[in-house]
N, C-alpha and C positions, 0 to 999 in steps of 0.2 A: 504494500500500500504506500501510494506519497501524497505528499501534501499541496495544494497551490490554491491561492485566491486570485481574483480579480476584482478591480474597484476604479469610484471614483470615490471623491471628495470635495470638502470647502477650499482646497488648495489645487484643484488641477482643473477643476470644473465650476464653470458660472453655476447660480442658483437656478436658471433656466433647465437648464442640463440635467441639474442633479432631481428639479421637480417631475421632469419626465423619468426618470431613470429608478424614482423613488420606484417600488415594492412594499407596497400596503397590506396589510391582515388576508385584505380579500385575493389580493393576489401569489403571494408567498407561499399558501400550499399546491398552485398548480405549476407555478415555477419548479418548487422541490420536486413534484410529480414527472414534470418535462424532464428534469435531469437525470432523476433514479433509474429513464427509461433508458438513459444510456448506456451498452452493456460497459463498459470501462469502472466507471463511478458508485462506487459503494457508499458515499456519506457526502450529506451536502446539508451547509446551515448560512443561512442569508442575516446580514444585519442591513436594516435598512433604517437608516434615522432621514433627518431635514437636513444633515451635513453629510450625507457618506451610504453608498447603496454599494454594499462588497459581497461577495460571494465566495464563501470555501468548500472547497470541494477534497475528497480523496479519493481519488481514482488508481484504480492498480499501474499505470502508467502517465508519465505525464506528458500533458496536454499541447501538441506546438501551441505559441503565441498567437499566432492568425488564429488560427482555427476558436480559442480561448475569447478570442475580442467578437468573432463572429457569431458565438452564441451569446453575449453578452448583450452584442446588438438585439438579435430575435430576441433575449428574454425582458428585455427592457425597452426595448422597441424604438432607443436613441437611434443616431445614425452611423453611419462607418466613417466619419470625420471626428463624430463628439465622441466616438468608441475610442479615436487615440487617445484619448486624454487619461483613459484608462489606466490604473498602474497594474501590474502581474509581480507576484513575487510566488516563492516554493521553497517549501522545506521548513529549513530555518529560518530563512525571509520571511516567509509567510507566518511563522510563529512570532517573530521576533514583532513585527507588525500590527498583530491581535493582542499581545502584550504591552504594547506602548499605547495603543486605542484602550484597551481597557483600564489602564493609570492615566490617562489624563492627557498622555503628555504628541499626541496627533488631534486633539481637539481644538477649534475655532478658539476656542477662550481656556487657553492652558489651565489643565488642575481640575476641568469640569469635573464635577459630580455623576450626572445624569448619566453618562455614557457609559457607565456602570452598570449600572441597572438595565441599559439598552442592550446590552451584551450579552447580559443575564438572560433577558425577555428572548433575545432571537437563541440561544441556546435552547432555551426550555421549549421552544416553539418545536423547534427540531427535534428535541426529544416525544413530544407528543404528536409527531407526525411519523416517528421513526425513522428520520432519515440521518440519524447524525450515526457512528462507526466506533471502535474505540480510538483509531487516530485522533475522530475530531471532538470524541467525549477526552479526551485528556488534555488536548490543547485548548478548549473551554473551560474547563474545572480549573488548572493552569493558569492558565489567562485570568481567571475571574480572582484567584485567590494572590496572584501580582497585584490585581487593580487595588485590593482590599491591603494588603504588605505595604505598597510604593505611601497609601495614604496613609498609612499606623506609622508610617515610621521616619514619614519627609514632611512637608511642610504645601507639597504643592499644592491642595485643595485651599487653604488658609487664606483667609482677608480677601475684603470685598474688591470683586474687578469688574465691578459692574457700575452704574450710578445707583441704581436701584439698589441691587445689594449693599452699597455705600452706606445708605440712606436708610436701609432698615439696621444697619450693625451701630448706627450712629444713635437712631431710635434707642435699640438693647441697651448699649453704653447710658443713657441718659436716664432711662426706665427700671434700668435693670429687666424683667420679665415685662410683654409688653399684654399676657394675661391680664382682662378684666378693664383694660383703656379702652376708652374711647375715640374711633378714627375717622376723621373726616377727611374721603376723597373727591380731589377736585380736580373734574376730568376724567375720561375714558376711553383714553389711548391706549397705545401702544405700551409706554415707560407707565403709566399709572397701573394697568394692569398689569405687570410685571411685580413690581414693588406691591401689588396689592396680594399677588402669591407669594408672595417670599412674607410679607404679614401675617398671611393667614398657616402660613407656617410656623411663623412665631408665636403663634399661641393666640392672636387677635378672632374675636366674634361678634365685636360688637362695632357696625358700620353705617357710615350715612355717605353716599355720591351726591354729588351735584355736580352736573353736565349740563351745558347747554342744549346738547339735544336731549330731551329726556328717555329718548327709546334707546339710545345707545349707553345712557345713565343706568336704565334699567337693564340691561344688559347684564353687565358688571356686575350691578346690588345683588341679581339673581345668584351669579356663578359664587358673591360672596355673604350673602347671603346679609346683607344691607337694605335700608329704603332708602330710595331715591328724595333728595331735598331742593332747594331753588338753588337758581345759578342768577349768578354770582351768589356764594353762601351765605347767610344773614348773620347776625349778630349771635342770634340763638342759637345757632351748630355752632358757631365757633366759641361760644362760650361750654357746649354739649362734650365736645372735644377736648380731649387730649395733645390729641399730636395732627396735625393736620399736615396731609400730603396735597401738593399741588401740582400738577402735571398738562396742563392746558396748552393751547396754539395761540389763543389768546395776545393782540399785539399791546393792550396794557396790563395793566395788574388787577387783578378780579379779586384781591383779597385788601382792604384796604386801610389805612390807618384808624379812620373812621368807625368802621365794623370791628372791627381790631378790637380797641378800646373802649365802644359801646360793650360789646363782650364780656371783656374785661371787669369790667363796673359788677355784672351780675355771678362771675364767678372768677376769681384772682390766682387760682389756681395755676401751676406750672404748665406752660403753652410751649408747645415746640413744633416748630413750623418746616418742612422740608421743601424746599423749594426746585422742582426739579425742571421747572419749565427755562427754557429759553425764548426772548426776553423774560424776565422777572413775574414771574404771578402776583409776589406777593410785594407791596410799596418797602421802598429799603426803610421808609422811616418807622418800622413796624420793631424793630430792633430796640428802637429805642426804647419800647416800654417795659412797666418791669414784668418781673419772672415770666420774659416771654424772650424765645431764644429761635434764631433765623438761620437758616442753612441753606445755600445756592447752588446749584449747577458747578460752579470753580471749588466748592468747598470739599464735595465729593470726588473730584477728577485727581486731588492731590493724593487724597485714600486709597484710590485704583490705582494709582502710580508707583505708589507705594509697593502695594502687596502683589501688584504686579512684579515690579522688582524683584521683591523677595521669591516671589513663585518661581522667577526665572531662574534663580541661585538655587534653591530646591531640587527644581528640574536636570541640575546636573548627577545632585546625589541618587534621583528618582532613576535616569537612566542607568546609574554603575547595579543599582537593586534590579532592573529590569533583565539587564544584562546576566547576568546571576542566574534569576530566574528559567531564561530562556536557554540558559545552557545546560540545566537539570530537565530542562524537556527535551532538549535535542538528542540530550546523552540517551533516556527513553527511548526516544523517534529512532535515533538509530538501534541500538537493541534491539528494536522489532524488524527490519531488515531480516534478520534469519528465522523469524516466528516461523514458517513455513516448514523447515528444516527441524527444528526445535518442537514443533507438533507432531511430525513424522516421527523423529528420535522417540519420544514419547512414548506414541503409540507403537511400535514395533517391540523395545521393552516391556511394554504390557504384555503382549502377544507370546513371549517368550516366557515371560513369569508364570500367565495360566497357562501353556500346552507344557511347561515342565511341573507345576502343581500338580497338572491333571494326571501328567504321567507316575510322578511318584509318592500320590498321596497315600497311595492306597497301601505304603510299606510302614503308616504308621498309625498309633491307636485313634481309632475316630474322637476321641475326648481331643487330641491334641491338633487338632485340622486346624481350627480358628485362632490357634496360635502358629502354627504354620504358615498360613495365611499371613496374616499381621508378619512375621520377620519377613516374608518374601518380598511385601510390597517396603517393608522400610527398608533393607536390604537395593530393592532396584530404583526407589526412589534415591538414596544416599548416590549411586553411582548415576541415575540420570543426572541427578543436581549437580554434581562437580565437573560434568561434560558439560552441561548449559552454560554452569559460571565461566568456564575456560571459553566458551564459545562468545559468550556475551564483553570479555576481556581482549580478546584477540582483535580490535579497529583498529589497528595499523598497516597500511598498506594492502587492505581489502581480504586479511589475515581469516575474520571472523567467516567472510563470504565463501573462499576457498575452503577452509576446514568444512564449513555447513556441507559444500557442495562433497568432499570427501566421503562425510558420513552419511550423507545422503545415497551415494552409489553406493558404498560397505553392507548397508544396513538393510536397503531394498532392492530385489529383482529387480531384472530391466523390466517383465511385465508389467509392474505393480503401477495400475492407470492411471496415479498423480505424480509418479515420478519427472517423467517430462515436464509439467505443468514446474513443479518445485527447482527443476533445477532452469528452468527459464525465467524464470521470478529470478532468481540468485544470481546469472547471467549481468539482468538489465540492473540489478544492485552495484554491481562490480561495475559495471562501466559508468557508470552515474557518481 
């Protein structure tokens, strides 16, 4: 068996590209289905996110490169211009590369999270369609337990790189727990909904929107489970609130000194305002009052910058742990190169154990058979095991492939119907 994917990405392909090329729920088991039917191909597991539509496969042989982008084209239905963009990698390329995607560290926004779980989701998809193999259940299991190591033990998931996530750590920092506040969102875009799930993560339930359009207000309230209030916000939500997020298109300020401070009057409680619009939502002279505290679009960007920073320095130590990783898989990958041989071995030992039991059992007291039994297979298993280890030892200069192929002819007839089959297998290992 070997390994090889093919892909694109947020780094070789427009978002055009990658939306055609996506593989959605509805499509992904007739895909796995199209491939399985190939005789070559024993294991296939598709990840497909909004940054990256990759395909792995293990086929008893691998695949030229044309032929690889050609079905890439049919199964995604791009074209053979946007199919160059494709990357192909095998083996240990191909490992090395589902390792790095699962730490973080081949994501849009270094350190991601999510793509974790994405990884996760198209494994188990494949699991429950039954198209994954033990190649590519080991290099998932693998893969997924690098993504979960690179973050336990580096830094790169850490500190906001986002405005929104800025803006909610900035929130925590000031709140402490942001359970049991009250939040008033203003706006329902793009950046407000964003920042309003990373809230509702934090432990927030309790929400009031105001948008100028109110169907797109309700919108939001619904997903977060908010009512919709006036826009521009009145006195009375802002006094209602907590922490007020602002996120509008808005070309002046919808939050005002005036409303501010009438506010104010009715409840004096601590106001934190996050400002995430460009121009300004909220009037600058809103600062000025007391225990009311102002955060802008530039105050966030230094934050990102930051732990951007840091993520980058991270990201080195993240690679040397990937690295690591990927070398305790390949050391495996390779090992199984002789499984063919090593199964045969196996099973011919067996063979010889029961027609010699069978032949001499009968020279001793039937009380004693099941302990006969019992030394015979511990007996042929001791001497299987220390042929295997020697055989699984011997990668040096294709060491391990030539002995398999040895004890492959020793052990079995030329008749014996899978012999050809095993040593053709062992053949295209050696020269590969």
């Amino acid at each position: 068996m070997r390994l090889e994917m093919i892909g694109l990405n947020h780094t070789t392909s427009s978002i055009d590209i990658r939306d055609k090329a996506a593989l959605g729920p509805d499509r992904i088991e007739e895909t796995v289905k199209t491939l399985l039917r190939v005789h070559d191909i024993s294991g296939v597991v598709i990840l497909s996110t909004c940054n990256r539509t990759e395909i792995y496969i293990s086929p008893k042989f691998h695949t030229p490169q044309a032929d690889l982008r050609e079905m890439f084209e049919a199964l995604t239905g791009i074209s053979s211009i946007e199919a160059n963009s494709a990357y192909i990698y095998q083996d240990e390329e191909a490992a090395r590369h589902l390792f790095r995607v699962a730490s973080g560290l081949d994501s849009q926004l270094l350190g991601e999270v999510q793509v974790l779980s994405q990884v996760k989701d198209a494994y188990h998809k494949a699991l429950e369609l039954n198209s994954s193999n033990n190649i590519l259940n080991k290099l998932f299991t693998r893969a997924l337990e690098c993504g979960k190591f690179v973050r336990s033990n580096t830094g790169i998931s850490q500190g906001a790189v986002s405005v929104a996530s800025a803006a909610v750590q900035l929130a925590t920092r000031v709140y402490g727990s942001l359970e049991g506040h009250n939040v008033l969102l203003v706006g329902a875009g793009e950046t407000a909904r964003l920042t309003a799930k990373y809230l509702v993560k934090s432990g927030v339930t309790s929400w009031r929107v105001s948008n100028r359009t109110v169907a797109n207000g309700q919108v939001v309230a619904d997903l977060i489970g908010g009512e919709v209030v006036n826009f521009p916000p009145t006195a009375e939500d802002i006094s209602w609130a907590d922490l007020v997020i602002t996120a509008t298109s808005s070309s002046v300020a919808v939050v005002t000194m005036e409303t501010v401070s009438s506010a104010l009057r009715k409840n004096k409680e601590l106001k934190l305002f996050l400002d995430l619009a460009m121009p300004r939502d909220v009037e600058l002279a809103v600062r000025n009052l007391p225990n009311t505290y102002v955060y802008a679009v530039d105050d966030f960007k230094e934050m990102v910058a930051s732990s951007l920073k840091a993520r980058e320095q991270e990201a080195v130590r993240a690679e040397k742990l990937v690295m690591k990783q990927v070398k305790d898989y390949v050391d495996w990958y390779n090992s199984n190169r002789i499984t063919p041989a090593i199964q045969q071995l196996q099973e011919v030992f067996e063979t010889i154990r029961v027609r010699e039991l069978e032949k001499n059992i009968r020279h001793f007291n039937e009380i004693d058979h099941e302990q006969i039994d019992l030394l015979s297979r511990s007996l042929m298993k001791k001497v299987t095991n220390h042929i295997i280890a020697n055989l699984r030892h011997a990668n040096t200069n294709g060491d391990d492939i030539n002995l398999a192929k040895a004890l492959s002819k020793v052990l079995v007839s030329e008749d014996e119907e899978n012999l050809n089959e095993v040593l053709e297998q062992l053949d295209y290992e050696l020269s590969h």
